[in-house]
N, C-alpha and C positions, 0 to 999 in steps of 0.2 A: 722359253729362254731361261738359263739361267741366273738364281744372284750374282752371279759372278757379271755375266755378261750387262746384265742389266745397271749394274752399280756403274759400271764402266759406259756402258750406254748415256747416263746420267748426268758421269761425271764431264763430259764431253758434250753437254747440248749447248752449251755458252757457242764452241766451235760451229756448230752451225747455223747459227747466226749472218745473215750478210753483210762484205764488207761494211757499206754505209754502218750500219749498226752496231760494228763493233770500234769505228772510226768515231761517233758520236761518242762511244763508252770513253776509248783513248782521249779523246778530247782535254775532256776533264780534269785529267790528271798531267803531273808533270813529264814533260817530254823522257826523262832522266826513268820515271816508273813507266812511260809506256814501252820504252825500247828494253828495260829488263822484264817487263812482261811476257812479251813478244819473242825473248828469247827462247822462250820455255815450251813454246810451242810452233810447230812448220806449217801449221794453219794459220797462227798469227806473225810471223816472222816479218815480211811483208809490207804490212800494217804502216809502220810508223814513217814509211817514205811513200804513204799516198795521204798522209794529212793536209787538209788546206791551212790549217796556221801554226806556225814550228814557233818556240818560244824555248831558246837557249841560253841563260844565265852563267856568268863564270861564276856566277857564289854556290853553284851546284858541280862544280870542279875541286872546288876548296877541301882539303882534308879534316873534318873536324872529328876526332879531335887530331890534331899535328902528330903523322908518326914517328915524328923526332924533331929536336927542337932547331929553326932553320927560320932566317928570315923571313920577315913579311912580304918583303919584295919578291925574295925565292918562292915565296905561296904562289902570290899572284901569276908568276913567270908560269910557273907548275900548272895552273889553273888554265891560262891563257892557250897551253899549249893542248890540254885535254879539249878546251873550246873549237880550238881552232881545228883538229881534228875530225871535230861531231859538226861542225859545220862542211866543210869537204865534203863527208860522206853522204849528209841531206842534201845538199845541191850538184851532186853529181849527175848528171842528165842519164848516165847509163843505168841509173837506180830509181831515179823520178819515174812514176806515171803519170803525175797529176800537177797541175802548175800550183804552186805556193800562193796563195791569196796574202797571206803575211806574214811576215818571220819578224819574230821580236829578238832584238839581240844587245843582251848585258855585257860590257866587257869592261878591264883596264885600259887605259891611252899608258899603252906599250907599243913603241913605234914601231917596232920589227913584224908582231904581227898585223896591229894595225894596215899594214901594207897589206899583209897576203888573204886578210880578212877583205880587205877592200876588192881586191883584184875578182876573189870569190864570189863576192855577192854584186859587182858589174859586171860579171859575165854572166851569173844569173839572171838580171835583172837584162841584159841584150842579146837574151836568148829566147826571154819573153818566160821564162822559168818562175821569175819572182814579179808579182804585181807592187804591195805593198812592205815598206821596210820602218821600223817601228826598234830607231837606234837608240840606247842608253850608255854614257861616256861614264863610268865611273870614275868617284874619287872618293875615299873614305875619307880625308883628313879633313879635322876638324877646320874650320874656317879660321878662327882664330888664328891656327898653327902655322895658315898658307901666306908665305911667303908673297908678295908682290912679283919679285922675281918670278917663283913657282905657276903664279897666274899667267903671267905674260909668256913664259915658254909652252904651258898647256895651250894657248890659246895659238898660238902661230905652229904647232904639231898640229891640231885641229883642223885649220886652215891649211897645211900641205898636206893632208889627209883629205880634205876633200878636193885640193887644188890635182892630188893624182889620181882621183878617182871621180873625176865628173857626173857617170851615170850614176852615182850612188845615190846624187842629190834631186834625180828624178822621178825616185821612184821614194822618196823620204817623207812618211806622212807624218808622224812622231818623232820629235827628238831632246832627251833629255843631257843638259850639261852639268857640269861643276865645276866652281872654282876655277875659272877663264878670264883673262883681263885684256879687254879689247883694244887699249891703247894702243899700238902699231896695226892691229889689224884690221879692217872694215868691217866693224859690226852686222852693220845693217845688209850691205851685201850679200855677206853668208850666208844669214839667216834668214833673210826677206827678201832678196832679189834672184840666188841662186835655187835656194828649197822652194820652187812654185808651186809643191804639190804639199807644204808641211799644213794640218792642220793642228797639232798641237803639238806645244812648243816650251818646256818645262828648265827654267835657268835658275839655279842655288849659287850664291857670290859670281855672278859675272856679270861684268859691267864696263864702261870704257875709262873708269879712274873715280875714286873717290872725287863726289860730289860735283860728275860733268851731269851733261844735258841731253838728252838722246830722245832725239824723234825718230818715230816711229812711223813712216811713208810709203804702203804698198799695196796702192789701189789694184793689181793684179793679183793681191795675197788670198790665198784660201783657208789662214788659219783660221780656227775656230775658238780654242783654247790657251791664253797664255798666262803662266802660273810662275811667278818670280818670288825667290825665298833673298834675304837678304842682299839682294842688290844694291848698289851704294850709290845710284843714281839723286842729284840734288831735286832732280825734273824728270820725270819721262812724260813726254809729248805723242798720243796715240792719234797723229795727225789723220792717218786714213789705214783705216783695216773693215774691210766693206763685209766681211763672213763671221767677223769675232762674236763668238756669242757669252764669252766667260770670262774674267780676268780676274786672276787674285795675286796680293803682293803680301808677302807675309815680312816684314820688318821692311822699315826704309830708315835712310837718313838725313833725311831733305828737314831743312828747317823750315821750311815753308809750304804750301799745297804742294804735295809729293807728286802730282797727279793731273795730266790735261786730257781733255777728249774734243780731238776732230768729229771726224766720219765713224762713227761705229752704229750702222742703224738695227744692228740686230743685237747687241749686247744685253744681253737678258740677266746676267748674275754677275756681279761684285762684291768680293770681296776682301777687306780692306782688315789687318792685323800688325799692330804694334804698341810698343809702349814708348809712352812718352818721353823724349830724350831731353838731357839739359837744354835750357836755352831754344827746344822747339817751342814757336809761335804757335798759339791757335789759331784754326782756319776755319770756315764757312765750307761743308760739306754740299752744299749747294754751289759753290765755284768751282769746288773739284767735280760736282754731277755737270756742269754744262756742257752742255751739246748729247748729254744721251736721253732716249725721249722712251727707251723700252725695258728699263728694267724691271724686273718681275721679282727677284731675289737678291735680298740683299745683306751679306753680313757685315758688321763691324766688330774687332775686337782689340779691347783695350790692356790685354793682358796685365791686371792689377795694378795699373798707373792711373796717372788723371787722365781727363778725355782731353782728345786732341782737338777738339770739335768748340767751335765758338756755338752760343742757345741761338737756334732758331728756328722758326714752324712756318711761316707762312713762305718766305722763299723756299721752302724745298717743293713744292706744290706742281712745281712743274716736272722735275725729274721723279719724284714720288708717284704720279698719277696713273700707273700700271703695276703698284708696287703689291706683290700678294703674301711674300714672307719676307720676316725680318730673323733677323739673326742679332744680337746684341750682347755678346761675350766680357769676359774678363772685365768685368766691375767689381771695383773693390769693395767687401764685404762690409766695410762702416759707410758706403755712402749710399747714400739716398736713392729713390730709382726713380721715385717718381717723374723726374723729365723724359723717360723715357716715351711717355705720354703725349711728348711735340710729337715724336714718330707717326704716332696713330690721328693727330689732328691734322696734320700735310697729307696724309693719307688713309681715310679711312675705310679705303680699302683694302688694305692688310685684313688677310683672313687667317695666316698663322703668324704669331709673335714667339720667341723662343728668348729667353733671357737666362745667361750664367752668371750666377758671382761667384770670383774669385775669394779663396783664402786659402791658404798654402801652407803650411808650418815650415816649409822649407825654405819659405820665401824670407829671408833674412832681410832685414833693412841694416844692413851692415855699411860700411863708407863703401863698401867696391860698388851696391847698388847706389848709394846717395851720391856716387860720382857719374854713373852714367845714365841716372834717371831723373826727371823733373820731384818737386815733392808732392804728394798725394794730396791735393784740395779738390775736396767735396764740390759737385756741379751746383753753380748757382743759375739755376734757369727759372724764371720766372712764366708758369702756367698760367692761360686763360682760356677757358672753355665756354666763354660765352658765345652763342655763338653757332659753335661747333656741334655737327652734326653725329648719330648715334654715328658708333663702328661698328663694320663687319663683320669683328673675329671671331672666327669659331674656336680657335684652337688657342691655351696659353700655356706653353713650357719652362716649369724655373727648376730650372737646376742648382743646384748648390743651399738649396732651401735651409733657413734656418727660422725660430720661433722669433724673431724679431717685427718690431713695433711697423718699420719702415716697408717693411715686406709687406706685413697685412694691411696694411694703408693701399701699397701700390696695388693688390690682386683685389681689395675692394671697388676701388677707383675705376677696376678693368670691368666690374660687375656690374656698375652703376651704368656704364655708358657701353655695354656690349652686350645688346639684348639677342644677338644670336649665337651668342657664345656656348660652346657644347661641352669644352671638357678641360680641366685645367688641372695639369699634370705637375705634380711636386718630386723632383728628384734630389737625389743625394749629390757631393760634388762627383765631378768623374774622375776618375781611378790616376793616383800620382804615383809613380815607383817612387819618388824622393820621398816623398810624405809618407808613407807604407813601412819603409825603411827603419822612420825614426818609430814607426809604432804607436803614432797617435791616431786615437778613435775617432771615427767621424761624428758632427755634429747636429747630423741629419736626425729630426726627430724622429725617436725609436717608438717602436708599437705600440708601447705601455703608454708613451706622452701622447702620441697622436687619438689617443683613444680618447684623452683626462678631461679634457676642457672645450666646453662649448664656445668658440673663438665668434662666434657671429653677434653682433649684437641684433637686439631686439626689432625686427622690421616688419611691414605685411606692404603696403600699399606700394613701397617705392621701390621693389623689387619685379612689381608688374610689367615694367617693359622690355628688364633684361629680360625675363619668364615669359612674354608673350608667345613663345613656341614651344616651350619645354611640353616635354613626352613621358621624360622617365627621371625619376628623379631617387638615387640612392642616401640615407643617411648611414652612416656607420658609427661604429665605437662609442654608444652610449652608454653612458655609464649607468648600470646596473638599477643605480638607487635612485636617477634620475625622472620625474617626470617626463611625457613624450609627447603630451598634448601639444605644446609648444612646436614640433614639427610640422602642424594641422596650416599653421602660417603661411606653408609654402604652397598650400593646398589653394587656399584663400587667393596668395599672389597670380597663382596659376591652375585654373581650375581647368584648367584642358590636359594637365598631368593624366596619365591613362595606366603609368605603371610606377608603384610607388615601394622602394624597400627599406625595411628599418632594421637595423641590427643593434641588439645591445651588449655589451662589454661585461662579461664577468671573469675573469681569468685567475684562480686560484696560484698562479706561478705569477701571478703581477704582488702579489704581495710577497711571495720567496724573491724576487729579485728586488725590490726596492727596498729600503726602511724607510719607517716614518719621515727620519732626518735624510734621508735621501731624495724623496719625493717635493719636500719643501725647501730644497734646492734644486732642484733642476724643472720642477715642474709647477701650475699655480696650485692654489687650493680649489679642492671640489665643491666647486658650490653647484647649487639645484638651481638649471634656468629659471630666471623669474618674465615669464612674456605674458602680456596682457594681452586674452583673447576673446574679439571679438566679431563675433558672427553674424550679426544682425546685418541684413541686407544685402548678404555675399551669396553666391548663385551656387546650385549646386553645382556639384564636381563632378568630371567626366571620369572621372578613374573606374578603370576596368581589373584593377587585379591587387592585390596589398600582398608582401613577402614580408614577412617577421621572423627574422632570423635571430636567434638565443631567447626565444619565448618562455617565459615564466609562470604559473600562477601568483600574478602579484597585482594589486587590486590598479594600479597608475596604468599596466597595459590593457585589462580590460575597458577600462576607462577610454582611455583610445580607443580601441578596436571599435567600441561602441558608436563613440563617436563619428569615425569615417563612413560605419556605417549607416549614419540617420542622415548623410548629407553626399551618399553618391549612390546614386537611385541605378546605377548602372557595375556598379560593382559585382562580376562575377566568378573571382576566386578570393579564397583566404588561403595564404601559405603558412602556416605556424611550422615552421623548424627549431630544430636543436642548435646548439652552438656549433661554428665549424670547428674540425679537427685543430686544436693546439697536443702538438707533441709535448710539451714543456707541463701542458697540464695533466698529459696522459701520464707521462713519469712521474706525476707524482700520488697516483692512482685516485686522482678525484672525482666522485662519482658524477652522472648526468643530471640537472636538475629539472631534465624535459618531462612534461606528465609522462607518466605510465600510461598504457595502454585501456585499463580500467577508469583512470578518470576523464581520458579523451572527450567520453560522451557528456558530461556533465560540465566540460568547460563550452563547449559547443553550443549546449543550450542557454549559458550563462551570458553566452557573446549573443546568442541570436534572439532571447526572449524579447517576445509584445514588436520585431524588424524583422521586414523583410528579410529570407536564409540566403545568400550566396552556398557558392559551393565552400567548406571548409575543410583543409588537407593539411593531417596533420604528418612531418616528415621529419623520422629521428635521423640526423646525419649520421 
């Protein structure tokens, strides 16, 4: 064969691949890239009308950028009309082989095609063509911008949209709206008595009028999901929805419990987001939980206001008693967090906790917010842990982390009384384009600080029960000059540790970026831990392996090394490593301070003389 033939051979074996398989490839990509795929080749031509689920957006009709400058309306028109096209074509029965399991479909409430869209996809759907339909109503405009009027005519187009296309609503398992005002029309109807087959159900500003009351009645309903963004509901009443397993309301404006629950025996996650508006009451998040008995997830978010929540622990006890994550957002960065702590005594079965604090530089406290928001007072909740049983958690996530007093109080507090706690995660805040904008640096402590200071204070015994499981226990970013003994405490607390790492801090580019007078403003002074250790009557240690990473000849590590090993009889490796790779120190060509290869042997004998030898590896990174 020749290269010719063979390159071409080659180039061609994707082609013979079987449908399924190259149907599984199309999948993935957008409907828009499988059909110019497909054109390019008579083997895949085919292809993109035996897909089981088509997913057609008008925002993939849109010209970006604009080939000439033409209303936004004329976009949309333009768009609607390339849509309504590519739909025709996929639901043409002479071009199907294969029945649609679902077709997702993005468009405008443009009546003209609205009509011939509809007419299309009920005759698919009574041809047995299309199983499932998975609608999206667009409307870009901002909520603010929309008119009352605007609402009440979107929402009665909606309704003779579905009033001429009946079969549409029985095959509608998905359906998102916008900006709809239910006042003349029958809310509940549409959406709860005609859609029997919707399971989720996504509504942004629609509602039946500023601060009505709307229950929520449909013991035949199969939804699963209902996700409400701005709704202006005073009350929503979820008298009976017997399949709901999810329900989030992101902004209400109820002055009172926003919020009632019937029948919802499967509702497993709530989610609850706003900030607090003038003149809202505080409520008892236990009167809002009544009547659900299964939640397992739960978030609250207070987006940088006060809490809307009156203190309480022992009523939530009943709705909390299946609770396994919390979610606890947008707290303001000067309060306090500790109360968050009732959470985990109603329940201490939470085994992930996740907490954000908010700060925002964009968050202006100007009169437009001091007119539609409450004023920011710090929670006054009154803790007592007497009583109260250890918690579960294993897992605690704080976002927005900053070097503050009230922070390390609360993740201590989570120490004390969370002895199966595995891993507590410090993140930065997450990412704001407004705040990005203005070009202020985040707060999050930087390398150089998290390395500086030993923030733990001095403990051994009363860390014994959070550590009664611990297995592997990492220390990092010790400074340099510091004694290390002092980590032997954790050894003490929990001698069933079986993997222990210690790393120490030297970084030549930590002095090129800080000055003197920089470091003693942003960070504390280095001081040398001072802990009082004492060994006498403590058992030995099960530890199996010791990593010491940035290893020195310097007489405070030997000192260690020695130590661990005259008190863990089971100790079978020693890791001595180099520093990891810092770029910042490489550039500025500072040499390795890890033995040579020449004195390897005689630091070896130094650690092992008159002790037992483990094995000893020395590893220049």
């Amino acid at each position: 064969m020749s290269p010719h033939q063979q390159q071409r051979e080659d180039e061609d074996r994707l082609s013979t691949l079987t449908d399924d398989i190259l149907l599984c490839i199309l999948g993935r990509v957008s409907l828009c890239m499988a059909v110019r795929t497909c054109v390019l080749s008579t083997r895949w031509r085919h292809l993109p009308w035996l897909l089981p689920e088509l997913s057609i957006s008008v925002k993939d009709f849109l010209s970006v950028p604009c080939p000439e400058p033409i209303e936004a309306n004329d976009m949309e028109e333009l768009a609607m009309v390339s849509l309504t096209k590519a739909t025709r074509s996929f639901l043409a029965d002479q071009q199907r082989e294969r029945t649609i399991s679902s077709l997702h479909l993005k468009l405008y409430l443009i009546n003209t095609f609205l009509c011939e869209l509809g007419l299309l996809v009920g005759d698919a759907i009574e041809s047995g063509l299309l199983k499932d339909l998975d609608l999206t109503i667009l409307d870009e405009t901002d909520p603010l911008d929309c008119s009352v009027e605007d609402m009440l005519q979107r929402a009665q187009e909606i309704d003779g949209f579905f009033s001429a296309c009946p079969s549409v609503l029985h095959c509608l398992t998905r359906l998102s709206l916008d900006n709809l005002g239910f006042i003349k029309v029958d809310m509940h109807h549409i959406l709860f008595d005609c859609c029997k087959q919707l399971k989720y159900l996504s509504l942004c500003q629609c509602d039946t009028g500023l601060g009505s009351w709307f229950k929520i009645d449909a013991p035949d309903s199969k939804l699963i999901v209902l996700e409400l963004t701005k709704c202006r509901f005073e009350r929503l009443e979820v008298v009976c929805l017997p399949k709901l397993e999810k329900l989030s309301w992101d902004t209400w404006v109820s002055r009172s419990v926003p919020l009632a629950f019937g029948f919802v025996p499967f509702l497993g996650q709530l989610e609850l987001s706003c900030g607090a508006i003038c003149d809202q009451r505080e409520f008892k998040l236990s009167e809002l939980l009544h009547g659900t008995t299964s939640i397992h997830t739960l978030t609250l978010d207070f987006q940088g206001e006060k809490l809307w929540m009156q203190p309480e622990m022992g009523q939530l006890c009943t709705a909390f008693k299946k609770l396994r994550k919390l979610y606890v957002r947008g707290i303001f960065v000067e309060f306090d967090i500790l109360w968050i702590t009732a959470f985990l005594v109603a329940a201490p079965s939470i085994e992930m906790l996740h907490v954000e604090v908010w700060e925002h530089p964009c968050d202006v406290d100007d009169e437009i917010r001091q007119q539609a928001f409450s004023d920011r007072k710090a929670p006054q909740w009154k803790m007592d842990f007497d009583g109260s049983k250890n918690w579960l958690l294993k897992e605690l996530e704080f976002i927005g982390f900053r070097s503050l007093e009230h922070q390390f109080t609360f993740i201590r507090s989570m120490l004390e009384r969370c002895p199966n706690l595995q891993s507590i995660i410090l993140k930065g805040d997450e990412q704001c384009d407004s705040c990005d904008a203005l070009g202020i640096p985040s707060k999050f402590p930087k390398k150089v600080e998290q390395e500086m200071v030993i923030w733990l204070q001095p403990e051994t015994k009363q860390l014994c029960t959070a550590f009664n499981k611990l297995r592997k226990l990492s220390v990092q970013g010790i400074f340099v000059e510091f004694d290390i003994l002092w980590t032997t405490a954790f050894l003490v607390a929990a001698p069933s540790i079986e993997l222990l790492q210690i790393e120490v801090w030297e970084h030549p580019c930590d002095e090129e970026d800080l000055t003197d007078e920089d470091r003693r403003r942003t960070n504390s002074e280095r001081r040398n831990p001072q802990w009082d250790m004492d060994f006498d009557n403590s058992k030995n240690w099960l530890l199996k392996e010791l990593e010491f990473v940035g290893f020195r000849s310097l007489e405070q590590q030997f000192t260690f090394i020695r130590s661990v090993l005259e008190r863990s009889p089971n100790l079978q490796k020693i890791f001595l490593k180099d520093d990891e790779e810092c770029s910042f120190c490489a550039a500025l060509g500072a040499p390795s301070k890890f033995p040579k290869k020449d004195d390897q042997e005689m630091i070896r004998r130094r650690i092992t003389d008159g002790i037992f030898s483990p094995q000893i590896i020395f590893d220049k990174l």
